[in-house]
N, C-alpha and C positions, 0 to 999 in steps of 0.2 A: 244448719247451713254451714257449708265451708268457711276457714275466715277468708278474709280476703288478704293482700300485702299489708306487709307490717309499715306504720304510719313510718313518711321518714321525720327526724326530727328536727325543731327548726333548729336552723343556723344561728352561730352565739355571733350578738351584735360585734361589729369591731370596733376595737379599743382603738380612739385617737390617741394621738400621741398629744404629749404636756402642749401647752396652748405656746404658738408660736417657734417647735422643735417638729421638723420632718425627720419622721422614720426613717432607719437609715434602708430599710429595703435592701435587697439582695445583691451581695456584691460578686460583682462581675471579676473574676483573677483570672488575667490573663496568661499567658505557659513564661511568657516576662516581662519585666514593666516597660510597658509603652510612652511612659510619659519619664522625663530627668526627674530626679528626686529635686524636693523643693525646698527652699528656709520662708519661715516665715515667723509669726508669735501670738505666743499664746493669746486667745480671746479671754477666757472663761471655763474654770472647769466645775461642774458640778456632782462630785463627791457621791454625794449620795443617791441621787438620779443615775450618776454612771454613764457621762458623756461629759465633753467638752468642747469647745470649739476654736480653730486654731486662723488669725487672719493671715492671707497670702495675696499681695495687691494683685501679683498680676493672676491670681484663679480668680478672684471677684471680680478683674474684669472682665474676666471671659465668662464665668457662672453665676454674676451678680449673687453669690453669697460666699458666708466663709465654711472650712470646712471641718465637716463633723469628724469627730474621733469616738469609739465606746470605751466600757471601760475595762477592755483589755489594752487601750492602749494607756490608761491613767500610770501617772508616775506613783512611785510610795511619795515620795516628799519632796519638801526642794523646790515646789516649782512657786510661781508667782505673775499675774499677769504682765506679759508684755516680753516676756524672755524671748528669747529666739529658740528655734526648732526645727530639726531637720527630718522631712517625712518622705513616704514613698507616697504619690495620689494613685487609688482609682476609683471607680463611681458607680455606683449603685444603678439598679434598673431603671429609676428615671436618670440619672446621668448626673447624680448629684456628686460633686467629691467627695470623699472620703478620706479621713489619712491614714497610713498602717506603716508598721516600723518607723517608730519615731523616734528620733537621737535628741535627747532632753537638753543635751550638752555640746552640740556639734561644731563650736568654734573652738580652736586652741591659740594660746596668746603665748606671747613673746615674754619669756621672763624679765624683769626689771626696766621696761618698759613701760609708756603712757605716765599715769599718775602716780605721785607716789603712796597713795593711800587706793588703790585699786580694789574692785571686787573678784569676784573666783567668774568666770566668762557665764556660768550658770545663774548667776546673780545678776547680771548685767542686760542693761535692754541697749540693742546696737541701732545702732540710724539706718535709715532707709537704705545710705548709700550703702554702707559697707553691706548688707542684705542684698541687694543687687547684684553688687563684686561677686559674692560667694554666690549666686545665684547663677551667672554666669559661666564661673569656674565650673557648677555642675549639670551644667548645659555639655560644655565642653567635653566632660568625662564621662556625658550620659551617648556623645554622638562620637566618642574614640578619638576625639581630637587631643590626643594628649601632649605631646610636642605644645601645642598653643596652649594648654594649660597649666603646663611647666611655667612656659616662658613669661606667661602673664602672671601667674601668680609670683613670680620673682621680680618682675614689674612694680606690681603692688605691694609687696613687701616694705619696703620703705619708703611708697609714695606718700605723704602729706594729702589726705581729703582737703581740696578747695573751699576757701571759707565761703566761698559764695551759692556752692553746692544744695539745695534744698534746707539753707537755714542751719549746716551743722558747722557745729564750729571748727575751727582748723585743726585741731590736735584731736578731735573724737576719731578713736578705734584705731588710732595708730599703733597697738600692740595686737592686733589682730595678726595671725601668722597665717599669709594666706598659705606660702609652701608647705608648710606642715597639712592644712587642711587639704590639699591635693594630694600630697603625699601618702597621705591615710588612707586615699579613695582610689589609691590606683593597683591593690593587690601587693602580692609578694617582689618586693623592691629586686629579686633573680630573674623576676618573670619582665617584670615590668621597665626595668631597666634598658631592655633590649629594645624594646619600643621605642627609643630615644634616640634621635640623631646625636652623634659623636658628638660634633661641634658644642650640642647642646648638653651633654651629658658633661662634659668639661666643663661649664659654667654651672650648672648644675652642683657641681664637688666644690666648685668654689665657696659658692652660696650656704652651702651645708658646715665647709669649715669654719663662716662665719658665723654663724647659726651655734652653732657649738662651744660658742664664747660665752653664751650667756645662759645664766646656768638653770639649766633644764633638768626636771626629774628623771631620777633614773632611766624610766621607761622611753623618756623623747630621746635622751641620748643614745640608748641602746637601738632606736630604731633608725637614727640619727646616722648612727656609725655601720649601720646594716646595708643601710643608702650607700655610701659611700663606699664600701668594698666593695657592693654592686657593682658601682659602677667602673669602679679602679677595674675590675675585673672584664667588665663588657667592652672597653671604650678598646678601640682601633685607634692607633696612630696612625696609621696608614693614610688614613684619611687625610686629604692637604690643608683642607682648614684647622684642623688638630694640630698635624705634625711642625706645623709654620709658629706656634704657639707653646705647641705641650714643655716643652722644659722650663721657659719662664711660668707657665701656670703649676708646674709642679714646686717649684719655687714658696710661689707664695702659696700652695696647700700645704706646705709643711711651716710655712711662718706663721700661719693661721691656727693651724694645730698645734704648734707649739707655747702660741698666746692663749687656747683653749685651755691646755691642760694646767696653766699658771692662772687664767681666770673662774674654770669649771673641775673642782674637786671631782666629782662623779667620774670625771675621763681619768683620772689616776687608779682607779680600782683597775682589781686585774686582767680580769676578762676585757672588761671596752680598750685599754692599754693595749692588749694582746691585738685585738683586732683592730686598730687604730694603725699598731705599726705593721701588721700585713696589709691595712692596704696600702700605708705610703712603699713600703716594698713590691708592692704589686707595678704601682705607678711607675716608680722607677726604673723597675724592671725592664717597662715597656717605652723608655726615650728614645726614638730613633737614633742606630749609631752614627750618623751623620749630622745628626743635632751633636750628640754626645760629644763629639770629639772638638764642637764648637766653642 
C-alpha cells in the first residue's frame, strides 16, 4: 500500500518567559521616532538573564508599567540603580515600551558648582524635578521648538529648585547645565544656529561667555567656542532688536572672555585662543556704523 502524508510533527511547547518578566515581543521601528526621547532611571538590571528595566513616571502612567531594555542595550559598567537615563521608547506588538539607544550618562554638569565634594553626573541619582526640566527640554527638541528650548534652558540654568517643590531641597541639581544638555541635542551649532532668532542668538553668546568661565574639559570648551563663532557668524545686526543693543553686548562678550581666559586655562591653548579671537572679530566686524560712531 502507498504511504500516506508524512506525519506533521507536534509543535514544541512555548517557553514562558521568567515568572513575572513579559517578553519583549516584536518591535515595531518606525522609518522615525514617533515619541520625544525620554529620562528616566534605572529600575534593575539583570546581568545575567540579559534585560533590565528602566522607571519613567510619565510612561507608567500611561502603560502602567516600567520599561524593558535587553541586553543589547546593558551598559559594560558603571551603572547603579536609580541613576538617570536617556532612551528612545518604542513598543512592541502588544504595545508594551521598550527602550533602545540609551545614553547611560545624559546630563552634563556645571563645573565647580553644587557641592563641594560632588559625584561624576553618572554616579548621581537626580530628583524628580530636575527629570522633568530635562524632560521638557526634550519634548521641546523632539517638536522643533528650539527658540523655546534655548531660552528656557538659559532660564534654568541658574534657577534655585524651590524648597518646597516635591520635598527637594533647595540647592539639589543646581549644577545641572541645562544649556549644554540642549546644546548637545540640537546638531551642528552651523546648522543649527541659523534656527535662532537674532535677538536670541545675542543672548545666547552672552550666556556661552559666561559659561566659559568655569572650567570645562577640553571638549565642552571646544564645543563651547564652536557655539559661539556660530553664532558671531549667523547673527544679523540688521535686526532692530539686535542693532539697539549689539555694541554694549559686544562690550561685555569680550569682558566675559577675557575673565574666561584668566579663570579657564583650556581657552589659552592655541587653537580655542585662535578661534575665540575670530569670533570676537567677527562680532565686531559687524557693529552697525551708526552705532559705531556712537
Amino acid at each position: 500500500a502507498a504511504d500516506g502524508p508524512a506525519a506533521t510533527p507536534p509543535a514544541k511547547p512555548a517557553v514562558a518567559p521568567p515568572p513575572g518578566i513579559e517578553e519583549p515581543g516584536r518591535i515595531e521601528t518606525p522609518p522615525r521616532p514617533l515619541e520625544p526621547r525620554r529620562v528616566g532611571t534605572l529600575k534593575s538590571i539583570y546581568p545575567m538573564q540579559g534585560y533590565g528595566f528602566i522607571s519613567c513616571e510619565e510612561l507608567f502612567q500611561q502603560y502602567g508599567r516600567d520599561v524593558y531594555f535587553d541586553k543589547s542595550q546593558l551598559p559594560q559598567s558603571g551603572w547603579h540603580p536609580g541613576m538617570a537615563v536617556e532612551f528612545a521608547c518604542c513598543f512592541n506588538n502588544r504595545g508594551q515600551p521598550q527602550a533602545r539607544t540609551i545614553n547611560w550618562d545624559p546630563i552634563p554638569l556645571v563645573p565647580d558648582r553644587g557641592a563641594s565634594e560632588r559625584q561624576d553626573a553618572a554616579q548621581r541619582n537626580f530628583t524628580q524635578m530636575t527629570q522633568d526640566r530635562l524632560q521638557r527640554l526634550l519634548k521641546l527638541i523632539h517638536n522643533k521648538e528650539f527658540e523655546t528650548a534655548v531660552l528656557t534652558s538659559i532660564d534654568l540654568q541658574y534657577e534655585a529648585p524651590s524648597a518646597n517643590a516635591g520635598g527637594d531641597a533647595p540647592d539639589a541639581d543646581r549644577d545641572v547645565d541645562f544649556v549644554c544638555f540642549v546644546l548637545d541635542r540640537l546638531g551642528p551649532a552651523e546648522d543649527a544656529a541659523a534656527k535662532i532668532k537674532d535677538f536670541l542668538k545675542m543672548c545666547l553668546m552672552l550666556m556661552i561667555c559666561k559659561m566659559l568661565r568655569h572650567p570645562h574639559a577640553a571638549q565642552r570648551c571646544e564645543m563651547l567656542v564652536g557655539w559661539l563663532g556660530a553664532l558671531a557668524e549667523k547673527i544679523d545686526t540688521s535686526v532692530e532688536a539686535v542693532s539697539q543693543n549689539y555694541k554694549e553686548v559686544c562690550k561685555q562678550i569680550s569682558s566675559h572672555l577675557m575673565d574666561a581666559r584668566a579663570e579657564n586655562p583650556e581657552l589659552n591653548k592655541a587653537e580655542l585662543d585662535k578661534n575665540i579671537k575670530a569670533a570676537l572679530s567677527r562680532l565686531e566686524s559687524k557693529i552697525p556704523p551708526s552705532v559705531r560712531r556712537n
